[in-house]
C-alpha positions in Angstrom: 13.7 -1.4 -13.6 14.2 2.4 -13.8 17.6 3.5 -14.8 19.2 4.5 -10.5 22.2 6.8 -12.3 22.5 9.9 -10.5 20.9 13.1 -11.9 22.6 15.9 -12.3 21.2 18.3 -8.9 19.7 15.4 -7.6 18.1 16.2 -4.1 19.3 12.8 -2.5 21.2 9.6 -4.7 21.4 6.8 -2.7 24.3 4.3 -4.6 24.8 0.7 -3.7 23.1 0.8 -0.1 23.3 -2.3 2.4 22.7 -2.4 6.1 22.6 -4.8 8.8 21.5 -5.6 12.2 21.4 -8.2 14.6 18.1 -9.0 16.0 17.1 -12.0 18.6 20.7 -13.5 17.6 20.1 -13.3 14.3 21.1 -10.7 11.2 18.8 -8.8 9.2 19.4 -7.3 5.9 17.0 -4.3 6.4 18.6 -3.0 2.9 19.9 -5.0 0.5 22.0 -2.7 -2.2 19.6 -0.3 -3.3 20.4 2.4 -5.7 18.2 5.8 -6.3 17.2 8.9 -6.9 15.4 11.5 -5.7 14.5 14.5 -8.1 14.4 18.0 -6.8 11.1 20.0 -6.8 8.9 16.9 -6.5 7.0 14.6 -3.9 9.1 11.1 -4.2 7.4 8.1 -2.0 8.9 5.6 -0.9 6.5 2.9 -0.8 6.5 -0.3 1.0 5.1 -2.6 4.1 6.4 -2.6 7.6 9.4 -4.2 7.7 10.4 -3.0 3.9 13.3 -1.0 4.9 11.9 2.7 4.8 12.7 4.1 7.8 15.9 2.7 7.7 16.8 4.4 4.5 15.3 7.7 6.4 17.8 7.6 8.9 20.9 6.8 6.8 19.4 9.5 4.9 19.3 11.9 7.8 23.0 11.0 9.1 21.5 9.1 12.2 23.2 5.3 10.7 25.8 4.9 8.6 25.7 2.2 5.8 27.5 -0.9 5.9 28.1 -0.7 2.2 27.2 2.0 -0.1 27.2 5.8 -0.4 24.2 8.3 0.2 24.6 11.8 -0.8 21.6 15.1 0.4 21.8 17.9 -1.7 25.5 17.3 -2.9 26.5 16.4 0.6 28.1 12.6 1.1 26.2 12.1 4.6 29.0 9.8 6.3 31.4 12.9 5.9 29.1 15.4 6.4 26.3 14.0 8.7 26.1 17.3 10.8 26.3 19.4 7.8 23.1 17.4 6.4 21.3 17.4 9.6 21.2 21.6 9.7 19.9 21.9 6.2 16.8 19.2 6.1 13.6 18.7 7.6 13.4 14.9 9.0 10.0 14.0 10.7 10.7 10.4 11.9 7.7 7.8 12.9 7.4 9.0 16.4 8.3 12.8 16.0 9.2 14.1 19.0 6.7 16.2 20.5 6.6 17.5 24.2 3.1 16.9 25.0 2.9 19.0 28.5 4.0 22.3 26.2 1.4 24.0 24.5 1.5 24.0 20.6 3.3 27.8 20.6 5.2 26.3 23.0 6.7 22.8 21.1 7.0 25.8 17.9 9.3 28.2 19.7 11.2 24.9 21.3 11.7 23.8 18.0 12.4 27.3 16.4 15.6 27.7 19.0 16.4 24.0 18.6 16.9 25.3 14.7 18.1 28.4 15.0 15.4 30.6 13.5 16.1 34.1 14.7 13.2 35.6 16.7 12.6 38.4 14.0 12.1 35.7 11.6 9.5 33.6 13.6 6.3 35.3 13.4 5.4 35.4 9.8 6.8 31.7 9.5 4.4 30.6 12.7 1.9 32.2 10.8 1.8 30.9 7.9 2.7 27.1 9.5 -0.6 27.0 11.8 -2.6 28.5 9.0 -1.5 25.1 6.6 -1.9 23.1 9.7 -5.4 24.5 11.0 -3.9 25.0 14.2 -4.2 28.6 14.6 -7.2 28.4 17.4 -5.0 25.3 19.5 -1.9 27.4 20.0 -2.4 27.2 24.1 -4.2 23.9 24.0 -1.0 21.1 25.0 0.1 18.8 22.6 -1.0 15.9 24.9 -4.3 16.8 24.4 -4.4 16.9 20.8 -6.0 14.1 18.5 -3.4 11.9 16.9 -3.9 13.8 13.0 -3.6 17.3 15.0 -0.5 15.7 16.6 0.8 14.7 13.4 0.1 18.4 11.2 1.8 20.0 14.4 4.9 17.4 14.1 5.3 18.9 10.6 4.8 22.0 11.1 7.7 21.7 14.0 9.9 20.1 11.1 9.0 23.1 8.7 9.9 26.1 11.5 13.1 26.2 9.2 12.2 25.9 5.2 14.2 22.7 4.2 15.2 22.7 0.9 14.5 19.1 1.5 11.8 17.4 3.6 11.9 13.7 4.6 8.7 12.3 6.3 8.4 9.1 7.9 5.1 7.7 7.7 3.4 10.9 8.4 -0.3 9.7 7.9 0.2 6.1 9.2 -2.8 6.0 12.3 -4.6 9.2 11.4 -8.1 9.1 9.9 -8.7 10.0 6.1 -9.6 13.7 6.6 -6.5 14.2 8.5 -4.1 12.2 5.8 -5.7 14.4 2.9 -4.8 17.3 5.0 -1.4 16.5 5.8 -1.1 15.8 2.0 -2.4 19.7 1.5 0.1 20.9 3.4 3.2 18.7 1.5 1.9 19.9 -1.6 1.5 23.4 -0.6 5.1 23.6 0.5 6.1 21.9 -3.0 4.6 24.4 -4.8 4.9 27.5 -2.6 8.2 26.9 -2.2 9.8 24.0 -4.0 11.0 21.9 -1.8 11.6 18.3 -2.5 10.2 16.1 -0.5 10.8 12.4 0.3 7.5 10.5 2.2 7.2 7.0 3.5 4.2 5.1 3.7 2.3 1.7 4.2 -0.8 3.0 2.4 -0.5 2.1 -1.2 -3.4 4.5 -2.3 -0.9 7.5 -1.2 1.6 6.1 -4.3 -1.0 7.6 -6.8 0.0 11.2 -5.2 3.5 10.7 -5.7 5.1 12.6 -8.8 7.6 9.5 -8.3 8.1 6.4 -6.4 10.1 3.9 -5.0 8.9 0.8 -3.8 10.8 -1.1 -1.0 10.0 -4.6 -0.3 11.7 -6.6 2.6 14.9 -4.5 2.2 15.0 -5.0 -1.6 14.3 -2.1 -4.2 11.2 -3.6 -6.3 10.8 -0.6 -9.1 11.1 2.9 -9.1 9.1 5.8 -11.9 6.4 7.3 -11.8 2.7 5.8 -10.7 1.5 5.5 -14.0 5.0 3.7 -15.3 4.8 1.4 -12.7 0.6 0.8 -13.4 1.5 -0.4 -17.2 2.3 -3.9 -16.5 -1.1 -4.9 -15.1 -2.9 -2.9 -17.8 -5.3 -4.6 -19.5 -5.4 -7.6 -16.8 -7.4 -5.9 -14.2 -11.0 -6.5 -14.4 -14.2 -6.1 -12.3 -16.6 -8.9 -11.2 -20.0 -8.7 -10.1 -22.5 -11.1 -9.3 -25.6 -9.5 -7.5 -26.8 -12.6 -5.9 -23.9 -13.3 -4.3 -22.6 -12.2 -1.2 -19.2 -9.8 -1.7 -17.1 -11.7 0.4 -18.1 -15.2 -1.2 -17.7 -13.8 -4.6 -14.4 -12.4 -3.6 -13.2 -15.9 -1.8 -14.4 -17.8 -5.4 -12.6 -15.7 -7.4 -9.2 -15.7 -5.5 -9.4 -19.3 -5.9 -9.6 -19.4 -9.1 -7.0 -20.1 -12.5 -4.9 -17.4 -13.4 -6.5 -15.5 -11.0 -3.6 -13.1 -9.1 -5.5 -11.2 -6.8 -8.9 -10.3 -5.8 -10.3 -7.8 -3.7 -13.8 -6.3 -2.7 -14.4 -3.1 -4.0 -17.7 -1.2 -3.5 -20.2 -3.1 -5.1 -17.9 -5.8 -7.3 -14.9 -7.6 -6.8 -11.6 -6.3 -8.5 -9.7 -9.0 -10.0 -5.7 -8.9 -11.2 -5.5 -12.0 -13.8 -2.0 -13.6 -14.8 -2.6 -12.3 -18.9 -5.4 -10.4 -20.5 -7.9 -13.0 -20.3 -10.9 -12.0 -18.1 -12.0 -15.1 -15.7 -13.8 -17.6 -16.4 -17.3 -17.1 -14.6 -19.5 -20.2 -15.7 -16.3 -21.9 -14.3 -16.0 -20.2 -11.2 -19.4 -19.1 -10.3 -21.7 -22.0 -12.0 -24.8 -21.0 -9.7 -24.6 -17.5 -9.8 -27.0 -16.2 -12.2 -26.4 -12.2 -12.5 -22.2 -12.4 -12.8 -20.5 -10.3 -15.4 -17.1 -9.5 -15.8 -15.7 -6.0 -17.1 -12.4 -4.3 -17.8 -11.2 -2.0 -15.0 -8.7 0.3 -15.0 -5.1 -0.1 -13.4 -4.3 1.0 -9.7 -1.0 1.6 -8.4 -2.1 -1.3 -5.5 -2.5 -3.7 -8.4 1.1 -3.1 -9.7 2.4 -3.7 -6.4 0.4 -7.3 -5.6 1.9 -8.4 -8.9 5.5 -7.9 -7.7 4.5 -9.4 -4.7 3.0 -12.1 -6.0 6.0 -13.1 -8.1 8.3 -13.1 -5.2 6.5 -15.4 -2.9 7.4 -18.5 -3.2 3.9 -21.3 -2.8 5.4 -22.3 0.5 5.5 -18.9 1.9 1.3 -18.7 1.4 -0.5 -20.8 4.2 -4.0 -22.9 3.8 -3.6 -23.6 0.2 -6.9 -26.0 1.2 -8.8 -22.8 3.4 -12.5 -23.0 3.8 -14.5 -21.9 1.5 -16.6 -18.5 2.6 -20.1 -20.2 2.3 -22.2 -18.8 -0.5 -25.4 -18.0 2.1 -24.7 -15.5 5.2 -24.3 -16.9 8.5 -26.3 -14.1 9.9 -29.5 -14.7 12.1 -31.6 -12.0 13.8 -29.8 -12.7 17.3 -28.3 -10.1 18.9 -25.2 -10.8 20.3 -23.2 -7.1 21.0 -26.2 -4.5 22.2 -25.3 -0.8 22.9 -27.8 1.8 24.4 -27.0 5.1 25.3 -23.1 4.2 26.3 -21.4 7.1 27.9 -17.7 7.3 28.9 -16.9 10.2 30.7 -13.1 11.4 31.7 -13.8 14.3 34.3 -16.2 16.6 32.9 -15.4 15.7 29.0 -17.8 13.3 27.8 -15.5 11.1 25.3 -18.7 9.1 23.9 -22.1 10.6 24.7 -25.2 8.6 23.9 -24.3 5.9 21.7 -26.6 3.1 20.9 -26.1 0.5 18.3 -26.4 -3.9 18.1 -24.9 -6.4 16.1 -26.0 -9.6 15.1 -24.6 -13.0 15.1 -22.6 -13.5 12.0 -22.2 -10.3 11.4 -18.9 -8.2 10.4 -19.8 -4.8 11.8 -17.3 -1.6 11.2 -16.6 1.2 13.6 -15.5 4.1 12.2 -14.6 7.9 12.7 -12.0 10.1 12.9 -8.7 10.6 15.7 -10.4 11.6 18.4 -13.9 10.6 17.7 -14.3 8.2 20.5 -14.3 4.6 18.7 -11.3 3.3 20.6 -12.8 4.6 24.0 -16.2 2.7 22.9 -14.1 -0.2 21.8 -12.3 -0.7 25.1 -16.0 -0.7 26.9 -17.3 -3.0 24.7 -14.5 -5.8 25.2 -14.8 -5.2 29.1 -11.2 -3.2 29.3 -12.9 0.3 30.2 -15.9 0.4 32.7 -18.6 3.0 31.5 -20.1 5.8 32.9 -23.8 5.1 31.9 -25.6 3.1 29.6 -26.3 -0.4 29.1 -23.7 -2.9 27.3 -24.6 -6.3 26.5 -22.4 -9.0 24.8 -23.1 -12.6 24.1 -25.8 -12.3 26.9 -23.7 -11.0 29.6 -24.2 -7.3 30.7 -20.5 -5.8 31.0 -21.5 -4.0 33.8 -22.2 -6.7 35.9 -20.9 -9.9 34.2 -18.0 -9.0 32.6 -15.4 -11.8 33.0 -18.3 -13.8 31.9 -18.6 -11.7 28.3 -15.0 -11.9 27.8 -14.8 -15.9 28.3 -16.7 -15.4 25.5 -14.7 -13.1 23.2 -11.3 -12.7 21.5 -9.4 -9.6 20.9 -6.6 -8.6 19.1 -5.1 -5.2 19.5 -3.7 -2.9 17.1 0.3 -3.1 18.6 1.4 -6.4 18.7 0.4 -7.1 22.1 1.9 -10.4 23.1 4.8 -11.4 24.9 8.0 -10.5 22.3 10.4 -12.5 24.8 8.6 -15.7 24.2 8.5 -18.1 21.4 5.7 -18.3 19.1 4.7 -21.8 20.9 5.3 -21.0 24.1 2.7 -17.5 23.4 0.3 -20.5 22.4 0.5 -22.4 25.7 0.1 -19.2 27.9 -3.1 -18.2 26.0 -4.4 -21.5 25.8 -3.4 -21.6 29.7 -4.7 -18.5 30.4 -8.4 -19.4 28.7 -8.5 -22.5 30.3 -7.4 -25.0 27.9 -5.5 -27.7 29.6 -4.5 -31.5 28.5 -5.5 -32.9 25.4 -7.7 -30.1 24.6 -5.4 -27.8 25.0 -2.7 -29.6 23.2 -5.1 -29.9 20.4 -6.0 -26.4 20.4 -2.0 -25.0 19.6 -1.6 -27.8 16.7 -4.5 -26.7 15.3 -2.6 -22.9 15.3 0.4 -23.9 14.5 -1.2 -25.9 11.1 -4.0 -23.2 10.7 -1.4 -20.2 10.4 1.4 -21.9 9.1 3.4 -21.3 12.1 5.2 -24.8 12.8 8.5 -23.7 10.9 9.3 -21.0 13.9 7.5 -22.5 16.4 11.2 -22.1 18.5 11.4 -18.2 16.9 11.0 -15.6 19.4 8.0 -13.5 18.7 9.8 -10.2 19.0 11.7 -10.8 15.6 9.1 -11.8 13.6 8.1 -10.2 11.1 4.7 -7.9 10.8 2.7 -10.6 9.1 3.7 -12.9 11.2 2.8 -11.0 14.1 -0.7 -10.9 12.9 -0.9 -14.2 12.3 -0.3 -15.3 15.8 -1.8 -12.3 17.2 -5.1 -13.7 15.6 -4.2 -17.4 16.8 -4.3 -16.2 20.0 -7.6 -14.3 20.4 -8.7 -17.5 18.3 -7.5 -20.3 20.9 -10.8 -20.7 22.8 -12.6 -20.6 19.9 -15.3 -17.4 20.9 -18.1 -16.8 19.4 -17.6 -12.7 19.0 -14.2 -11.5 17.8 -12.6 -7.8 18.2 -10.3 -6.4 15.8 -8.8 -2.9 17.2 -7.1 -1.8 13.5 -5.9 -5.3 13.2 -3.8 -4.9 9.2 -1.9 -1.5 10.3 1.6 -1.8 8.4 1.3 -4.8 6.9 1.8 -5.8 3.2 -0.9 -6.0 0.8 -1.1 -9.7 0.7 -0.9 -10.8 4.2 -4.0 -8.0 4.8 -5.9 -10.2 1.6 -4.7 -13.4 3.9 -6.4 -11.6 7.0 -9.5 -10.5 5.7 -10.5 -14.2 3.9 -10.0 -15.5 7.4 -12.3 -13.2 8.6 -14.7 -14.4 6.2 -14.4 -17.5 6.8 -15.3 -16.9 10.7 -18.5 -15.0 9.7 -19.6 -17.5 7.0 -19.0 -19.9 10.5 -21.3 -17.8 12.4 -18.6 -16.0 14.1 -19.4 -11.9 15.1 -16.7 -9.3 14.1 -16.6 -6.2 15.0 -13.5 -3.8 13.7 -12.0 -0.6 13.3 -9.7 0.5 10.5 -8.5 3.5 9.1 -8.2 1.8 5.7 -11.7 3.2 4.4 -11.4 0.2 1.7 -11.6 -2.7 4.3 -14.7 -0.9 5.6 -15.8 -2.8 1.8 -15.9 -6.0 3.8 -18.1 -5.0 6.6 -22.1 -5.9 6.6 -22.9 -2.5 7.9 -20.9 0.2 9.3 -21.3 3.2 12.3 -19.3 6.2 11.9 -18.4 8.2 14.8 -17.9 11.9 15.2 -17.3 13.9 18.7 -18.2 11.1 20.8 -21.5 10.1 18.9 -22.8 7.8 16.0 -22.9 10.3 13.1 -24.5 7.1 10.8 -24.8 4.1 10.7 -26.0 1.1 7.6 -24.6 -0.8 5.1 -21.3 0.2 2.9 -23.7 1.2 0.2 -26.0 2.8 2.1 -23.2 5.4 3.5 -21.7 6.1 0.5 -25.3 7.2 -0.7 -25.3 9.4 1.7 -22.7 11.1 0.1 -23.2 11.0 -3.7 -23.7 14.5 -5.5 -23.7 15.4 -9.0 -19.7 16.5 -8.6 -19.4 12.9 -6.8 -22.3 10.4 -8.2 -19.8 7.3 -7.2 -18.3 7.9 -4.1 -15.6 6.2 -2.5 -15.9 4.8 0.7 -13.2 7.2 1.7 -14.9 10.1 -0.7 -18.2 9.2 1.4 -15.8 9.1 4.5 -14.7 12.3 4.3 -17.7 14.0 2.8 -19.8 13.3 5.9 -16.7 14.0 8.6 -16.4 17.8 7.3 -20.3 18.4 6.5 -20.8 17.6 9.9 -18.1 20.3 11.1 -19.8 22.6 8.9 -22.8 22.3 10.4 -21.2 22.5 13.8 -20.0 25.8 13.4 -22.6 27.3 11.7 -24.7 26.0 15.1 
């Protein structure tokens, strides 16, 4: 592990840090003596899952707790002495910045401009300049309320930038917003790096972001993991990451084969192969793992930050902590028939005059896992509330599992299970006790019923805190019995409303094999995300812009769509973005 001494003009050293709470009767280490450092003039992340302690290492940071043990010192200040001191010479953008959403953006600027103390002479140049990064220049009468989440979150930071910090900490600043508006909010953090040398401290879920990092620190259920720069903290894996391909297998088959196999650490769809992390340098062994596939090969790939991470993780959980050591196998054939089970045609949803989906038509099959994507604002939650019966709409024809919406609808959702992007149960409850209201609730009564939440409790590894009140669980765990749940009358069509936000790389791997496993059974997904590379383990894909389906086909067939010679292998968050802003393009030109 990196050497935590403090550096001489260090923006922020963090020495010896420990903090608890008490949560549901019980204490919680949210940081277990962590020691840092964050150098001036650069971007430092400070990586981690929900849960990993980040945010609160932001506000000890920013004087709002004090540490239980330890010492934290801002640009020379110690911040339990000096908390108000440290509090008028940063910028702090916390999770839920707070925004007054019935001002206009000028408005929330100037609120925030007196709040800091910028002297009206000084504003104009500075307000300037801040919409300009932000793109916000034409919204400065439009109210915050009505702005997409990732406008939201540019005008949050510009509201934190009104007075230049010498240093900037940002918690979670991307998590929810789409790809186009996370590599803009990345513009403007870099701009003010090298514009004006601020340092700058950024939290985040998304492991990709810890390859834009001049530094990072990676946090891990309250515990410092590792801490140097992306490519330092890379080197381990190198030489044990390889890709897989076997063209006559379907991807998430190959990818369930291949997790099971020896020496194998992780495994993860990627485009068209499988990456694999292996124990040592030795590449798997295919005729072992994949004796009927006849087109598998196996080459070296290059390290990823994400791959560095797994490995840490991997070490640290214990067999136990892993459920369904003996989980069904995704079958090697797709599940898929040619019956329609989820039919669109022309949907509208209309709020007042605004037309938040105009026109949209798609189906889905049985079997199938089907992605909907598009940007804040582009109207795929509004479509995804109509489709599992939670939003009437305003025209248009919606059919699921043979049961028009519009007329049938508690006869559809008998029929389907959904789980929500917030953790939507009831926190007050035990884990078993959420069980027997859902089972109740569905219908599920007796033996049945009975047989229905041990087969939960064993499928999700859940037994051990049956008794544990669902509040204080932790993220995975959340997910896990979030999916139970919308699992316990065992429906035939499944939605998944951004179901991994915020949780660690391996308990989204755990999720997504699941979700396999239900296709392989003949089960229909249908998902959002806002991590472009889950989109990887989708049979086809829609993407939405301004209310409408902008295109729609297989993974492969949209990043196609976006290949040029500058980009002849696109990522699925290249492709993403590349067909998001020509579509703008051509919308202004019109």
């Amino acid at each position: 592990m990196a050497d935590a001494s403090s550096p001489r003009g260090a923006a922020l050293q963090a020495t010896s840090l420990c903090k608890r709470f008490r949560a549901g009767g019980r204490e919680v280490q949210a940081l277990r003596d962590v020691s840092f450092s964050v150098k001036p003039g650069i971007v430092t992340g400070l990586i981690g899952p929900d849960g990993a302690g980040k945010t609160t290492l932001m506000r000890l940071a920013a004087g709002l707790l004090m540490p239980d043990q330890g010492r934290i010192e801002v640009l020379g200040m110690d911040v339990a002495r000096q908390p108000l001191q440290v509090q008028g010479t940063i910028g702090y953008m916390p999770q839920r910045f707070g925004l007054y959403e019935d001002l206009t953006v000028q408005e929330n600027l100037d609120l925030y401009a007196d709040l800091q103390g910028v002297s009206p002479a000084a504003r104009s140049d500075r307000y300037d300049e801040l919409l300009h990064m932000a793109g916000l220049a034409p919204f400065t009468d439009r109210l915050a309320g009505k702005l997409s989440g990732g406008m939201k979150q540019k005008l949050g930071l510009a509201c934190a930038l009104v007075r230049q910090p010498p240093l900037l900490m940002l918690d979670e600043p991307t998590v929810g917003v789409d790809p186009v508006s996370r590599r803009e909010l990345w513009d403007i953090v870099y701009r003010m790096v090298e514009q004006h040398g601020t340092s700058v401290l950024l939290s985040t879920a998304y492991l990709d972001e810890a390859e834009r990092c001049s530094e990072v620190v990676v946090l891990h259920d309250g515990d410092l993991l590792d801490q140097g720069t992306p490519d330092t903290l890379r080197e381990p894996v190198r030489g044990r990451t390889f890709a897989v391909t076997a063209a006559d297998l379907p991807k998430r088959a190959l990818q369930a084969r291949l997790a099971r196999a020896d020496g194998v650490i992780d495994a993860l769809v990627q485009g068209d192969h499988v990456r694999v992390v292996m124990e040592d340098d030795t590449p798997p062994d295919l005729e072992a793992v994949l004796p009927e596939a006849k087109q598998a090969r196996v080459e070296p790939a290059p390290p990823r930050f994400e791959d560095a991470f797994v490995d840490l993780l991997k070490a640290r959980t214990q067999p136990d902590e892993t459920p369904r050591s003996d989980a069904a196998e995704v079958p090697l054939e797709p599940a898929q028939s040619d019956h329609v089970v989820i039919e669109v045609q022309d949907l509208q949803r209309r709020f007042g005059s605004f037309y938040a989906v105009r026109n949209v038509s798609f189906a889905v099959k049985e079997g199938e896992v089907f992605g909907l994507l598009g940007a804040n604002g582009a109207g795929k939650s509004t479509t995804f509330r109509m489709l599992c019966g939670l939003l009437p709409p305003s025209g248009g024809t919606l059919r699921v599992a043979g049961a028009d919406l519009r007329t049938a609808g508690a006869e559809a959702r008998a029929r389907i299970g959904y789980m929500s992007q917030k953790f939507s149960l009831y926190g007050n409850l035990s884990v078993a006790e959420n069980l027997r209201f859902f089972s109740s609730a569905y219908g599920l009564f007796g033996r049945h019923g009975a047989q229905r939440i041990d087969w939960a409790l064993e499928e999700f590894a859940l037994a051990p805190i049956a008794n544990s009140v669902s509040a204080g669980l932790s993220l995975g765990y959340k997910q896990r019995l979030s999916l139970a749940c919308a699992l316990m009358h065992e429906p035939g069509i499944l939605f998944l409303d951004e179901p991994t936000s915020g949780v660690d790389p391996l308990a989204r791997r755990e999720f997504w094999q699941r979700i396999g496993e239900l296709a392989g059974q003949g089960v229909t997904i249908m998902v959002t995300t806002h991590f472009m590379e889950e989109a990887e383990y989708c049979d086809r894909l829609a993407i939405m812009v301004a209310g409408e389906i902008l295109t729609e086909g297989t993974p492969a067939d949209i990043k196609a769509q976006a290949q040029t010679p500058e980009m002849p292998e696109p990522t699925m968050e290249d492709a993403f973005v590349e067909l998001i802003q020509a579509h703008d393009k051509e919308a202004e030109a019109a």
